[in-house]
C-alpha positions as CSV (number, residue, x, y, z in Angstrom):
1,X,19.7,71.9,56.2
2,X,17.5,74.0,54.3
3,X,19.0,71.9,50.9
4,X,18.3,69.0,52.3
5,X,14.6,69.9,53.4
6,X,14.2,70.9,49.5
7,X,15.3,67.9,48.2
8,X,13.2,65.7,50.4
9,X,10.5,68.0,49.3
10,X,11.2,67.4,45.9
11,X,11.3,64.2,46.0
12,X,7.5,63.8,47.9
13,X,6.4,66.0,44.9
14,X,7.7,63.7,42.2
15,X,6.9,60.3,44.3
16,X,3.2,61.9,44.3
17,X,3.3,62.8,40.5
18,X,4.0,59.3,39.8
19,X,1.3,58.3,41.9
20,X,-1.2,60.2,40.2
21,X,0.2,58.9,36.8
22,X,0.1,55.0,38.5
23,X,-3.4,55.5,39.8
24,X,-4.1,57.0,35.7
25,X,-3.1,54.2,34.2
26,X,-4.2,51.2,36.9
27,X,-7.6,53.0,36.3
28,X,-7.4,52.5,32.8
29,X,-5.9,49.0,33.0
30,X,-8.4,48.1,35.7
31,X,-11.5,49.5,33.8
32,X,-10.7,47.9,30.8
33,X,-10.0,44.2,32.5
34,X,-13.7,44.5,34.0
35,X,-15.7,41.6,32.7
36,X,-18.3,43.5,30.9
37,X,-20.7,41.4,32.5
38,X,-20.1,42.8,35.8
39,X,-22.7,45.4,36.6
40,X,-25.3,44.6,38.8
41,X,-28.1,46.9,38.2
42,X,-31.8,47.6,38.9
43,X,-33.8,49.8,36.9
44,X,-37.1,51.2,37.8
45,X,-39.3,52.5,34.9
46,X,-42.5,54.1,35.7
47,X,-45.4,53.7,33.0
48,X,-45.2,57.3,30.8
49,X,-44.8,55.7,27.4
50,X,-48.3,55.5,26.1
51,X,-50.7,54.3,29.1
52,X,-54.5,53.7,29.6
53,X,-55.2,56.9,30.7
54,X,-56.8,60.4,29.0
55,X,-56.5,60.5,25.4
56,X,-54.5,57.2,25.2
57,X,-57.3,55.4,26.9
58,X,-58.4,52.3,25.0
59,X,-59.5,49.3,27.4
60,X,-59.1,51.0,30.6
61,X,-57.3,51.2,34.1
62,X,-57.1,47.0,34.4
63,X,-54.6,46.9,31.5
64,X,-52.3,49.2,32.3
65,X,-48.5,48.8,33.0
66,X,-47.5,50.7,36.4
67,X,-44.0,49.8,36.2
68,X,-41.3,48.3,34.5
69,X,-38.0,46.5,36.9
70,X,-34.6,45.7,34.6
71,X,-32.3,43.7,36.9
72,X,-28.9,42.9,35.4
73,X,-26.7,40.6,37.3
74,X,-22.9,38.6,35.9
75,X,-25.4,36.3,34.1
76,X,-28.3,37.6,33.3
77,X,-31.0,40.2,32.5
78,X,-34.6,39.9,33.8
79,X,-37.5,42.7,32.5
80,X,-40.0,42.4,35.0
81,X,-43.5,44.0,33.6
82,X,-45.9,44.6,36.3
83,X,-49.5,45.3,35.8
84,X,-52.5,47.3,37.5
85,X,-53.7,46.2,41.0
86,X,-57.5,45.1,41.0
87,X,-57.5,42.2,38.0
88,X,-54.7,43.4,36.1
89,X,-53.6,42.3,32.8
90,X,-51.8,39.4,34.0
91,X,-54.6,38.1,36.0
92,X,-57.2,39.1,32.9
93,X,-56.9,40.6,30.3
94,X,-54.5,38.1,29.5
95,X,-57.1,35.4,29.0
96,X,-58.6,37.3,26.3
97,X,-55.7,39.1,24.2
98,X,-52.4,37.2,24.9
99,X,-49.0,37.6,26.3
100,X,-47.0,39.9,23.7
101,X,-43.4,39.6,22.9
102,X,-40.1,42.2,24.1
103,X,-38.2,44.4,21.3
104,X,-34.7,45.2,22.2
105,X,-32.3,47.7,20.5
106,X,-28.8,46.8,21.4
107,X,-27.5,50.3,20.2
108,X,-30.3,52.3,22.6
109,X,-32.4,53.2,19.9
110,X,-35.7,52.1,18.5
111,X,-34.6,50.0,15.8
112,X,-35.4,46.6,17.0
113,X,-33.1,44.7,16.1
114,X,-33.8,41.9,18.2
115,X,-36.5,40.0,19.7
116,X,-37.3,38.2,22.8
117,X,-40.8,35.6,21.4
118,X,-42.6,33.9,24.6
119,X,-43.4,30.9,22.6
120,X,-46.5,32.5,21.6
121,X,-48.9,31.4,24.3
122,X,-52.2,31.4,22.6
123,X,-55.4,32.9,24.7
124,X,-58.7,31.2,24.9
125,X,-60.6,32.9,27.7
126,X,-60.3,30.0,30.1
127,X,-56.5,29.2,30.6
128,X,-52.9,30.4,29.6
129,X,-49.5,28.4,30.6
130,X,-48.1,30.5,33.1
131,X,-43.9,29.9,32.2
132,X,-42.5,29.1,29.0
133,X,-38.9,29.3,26.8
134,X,-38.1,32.9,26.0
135,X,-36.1,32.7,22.8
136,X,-33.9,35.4,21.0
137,X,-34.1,36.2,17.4
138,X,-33.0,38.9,14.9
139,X,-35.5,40.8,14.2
140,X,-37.1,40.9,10.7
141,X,-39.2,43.7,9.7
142,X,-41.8,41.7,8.4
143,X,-42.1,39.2,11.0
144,X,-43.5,41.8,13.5
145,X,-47.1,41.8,14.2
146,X,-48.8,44.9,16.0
147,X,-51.6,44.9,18.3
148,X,-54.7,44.0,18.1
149,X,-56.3,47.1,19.9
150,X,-53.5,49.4,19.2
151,X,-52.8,48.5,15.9
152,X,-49.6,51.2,15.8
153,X,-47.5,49.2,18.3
154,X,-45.1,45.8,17.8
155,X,-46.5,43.3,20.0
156,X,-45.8,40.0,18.3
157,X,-43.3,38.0,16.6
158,X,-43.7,35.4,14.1
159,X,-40.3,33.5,14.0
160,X,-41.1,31.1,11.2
161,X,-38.4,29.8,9.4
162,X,-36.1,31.7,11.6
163,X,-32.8,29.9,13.8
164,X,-33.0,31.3,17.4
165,X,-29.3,33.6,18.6
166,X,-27.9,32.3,21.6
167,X,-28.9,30.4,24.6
168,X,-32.5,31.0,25.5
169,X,-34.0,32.2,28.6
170,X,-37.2,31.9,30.1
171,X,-40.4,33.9,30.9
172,X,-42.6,33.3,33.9
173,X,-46.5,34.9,35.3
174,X,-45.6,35.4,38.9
175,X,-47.7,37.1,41.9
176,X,-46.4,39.4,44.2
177,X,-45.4,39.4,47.6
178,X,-48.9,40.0,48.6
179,X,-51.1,38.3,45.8
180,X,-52.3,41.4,45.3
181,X,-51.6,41.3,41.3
182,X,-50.2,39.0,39.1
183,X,-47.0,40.3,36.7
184,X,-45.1,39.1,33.4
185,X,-41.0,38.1,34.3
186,X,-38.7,37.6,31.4
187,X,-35.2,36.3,31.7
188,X,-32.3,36.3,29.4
189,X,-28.8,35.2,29.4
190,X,-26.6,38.6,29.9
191,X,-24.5,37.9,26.5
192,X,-27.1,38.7,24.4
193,X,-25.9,39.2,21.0
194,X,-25.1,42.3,20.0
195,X,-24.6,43.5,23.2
196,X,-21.9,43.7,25.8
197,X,-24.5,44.2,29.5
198,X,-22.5,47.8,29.8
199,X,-23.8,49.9,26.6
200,X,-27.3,51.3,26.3
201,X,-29.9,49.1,25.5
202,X,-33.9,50.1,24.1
203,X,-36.5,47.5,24.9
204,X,-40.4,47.5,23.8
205,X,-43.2,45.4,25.1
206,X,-46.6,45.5,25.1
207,X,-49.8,43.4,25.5
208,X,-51.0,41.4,22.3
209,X,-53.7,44.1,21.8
210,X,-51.2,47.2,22.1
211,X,-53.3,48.8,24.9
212,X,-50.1,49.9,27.1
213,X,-46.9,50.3,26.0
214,X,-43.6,50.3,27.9
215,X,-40.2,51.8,25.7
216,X,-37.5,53.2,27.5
217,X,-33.7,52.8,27.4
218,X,-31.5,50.6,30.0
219,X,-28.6,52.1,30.7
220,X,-25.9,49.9,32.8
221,X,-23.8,51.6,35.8
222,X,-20.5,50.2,37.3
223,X,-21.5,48.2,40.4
224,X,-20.8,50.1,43.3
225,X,-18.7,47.5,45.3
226,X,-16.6,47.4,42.2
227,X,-15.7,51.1,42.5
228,X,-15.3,50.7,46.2
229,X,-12.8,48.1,45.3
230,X,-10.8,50.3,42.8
231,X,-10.9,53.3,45.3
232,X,-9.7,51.0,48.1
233,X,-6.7,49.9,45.4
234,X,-5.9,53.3,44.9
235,X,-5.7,54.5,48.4
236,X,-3.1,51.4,49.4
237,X,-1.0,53.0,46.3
238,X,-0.7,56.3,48.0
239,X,0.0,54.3,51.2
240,X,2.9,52.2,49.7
241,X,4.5,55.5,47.9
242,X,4.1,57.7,51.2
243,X,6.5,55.2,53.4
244,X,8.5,55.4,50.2
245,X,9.5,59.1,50.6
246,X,9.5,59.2,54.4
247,X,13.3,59.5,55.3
């Protein structure tokens, strides 16, 4: 009897060390066969870079950046930019300086390899389209203009002569909820290229005068209902191999 009870035991033990190796390697198979698209991710980035305020002051509390919203969905990335209440830059300072373009990195530095160009909307103090065609270019070194204000920051791309990369997305002026403010919404196809939606990823924008600037690094995390799926996989494994080993 007491034999028999150590086999059975011994055979639970080795049933469960296969397990462990099965749920090892799904894991790995599983993880790898993700789309790297997957994610869905928000990102909130407060304004910390360099902002309107004490010794980075310039043209004051109106243009200055309170936050910074990355959403990454399966087809897509939108950078939402969202200005100060009260005015705001996207209700007018805008008028007067410009829109500014977005510097990405697609290795999470500060290289700027790449550039998101808003058509260039010019300002003239009375009116400024509020959409337009975001277009992706690589990023030359001498292309990039800086600010007009700040005159140490990239804030505008000149892509003369240059062939756009990829599909190309769009860019929007939208209000809030409220009305309260007015902010700057820029959406890209996810396959951006260069970039897989799952690796780090630097971005850069500012106004065309350079007064605030947000830089900051996206980093992508697995979408939670696609872990909950793996975990739920897992669990019916252990399920399967326990009425396996029962006798």
């Amino acid at each position: 009897m007491h034999k028999m009870s150590t086999t059975l035991q011994d055979k639970k033990e080795e049933a469960m060390k296969k397990l462990l190796m099965m749920a090892a390697l799904t894991g790995v198979t599983l993880w790898g066969a993700m789309p790297a698209h997957a994610a869905v991710y928000t990102y909130t980035l407060p304004d910390e870079y360099i902002g309107s305020s004490g010794p980075d002051a310039i043209l004051g509390a109106p243009y200055d950046i309170t936050q910074t919203i990355v959403h990454i969905d399966q087809t897509s990335i939108t950078f939402d930019f969202y200005s100060a209440d009260d005015g705001g830059y996207f209700t007018e300072g805008i008028l007067r300086y410009g829109m500014g373009d977005l510097f990405l990195d697609t290795t999470g530095g500060t290289t700027w390899n790449y550039v998101v160009e808003l058509n260039n909307p010019v300002a003239n103090n009375t009116f400024i389209q509020s959409s337009g065609i975001a277009t992706l270019y690589v990023a030359d070194p001498d292309m990039i203009q800086n600010g007009s204000v700040r005159l140490d920051e990239a804030a505008l791309y000149d892509p003369s002569g240059q062939s756009p990369v990829g599909s190309a997305g769009s860019w929007e002026i939208k209000s809030t909820d409220d009305w309260t403010y007015n902010y700057l919404s820029i959406t890209m196809p996810l396959a951006l290229a260069g970039w897989n939606g799952t690796s780090p990823l630097g971005f850069h924008w500012t106004m065309a005068c350079g007064n605030d600037v947000v830089q900051d690094v996206v980093r992508p995390i697995p979408e939670p209902a696609t872990m909950l799926l793996f975990g739920t996989g897992i669990l019916g494994l252990a399920g399967i191999m326990r009425r396996r080993t029962q006798p």
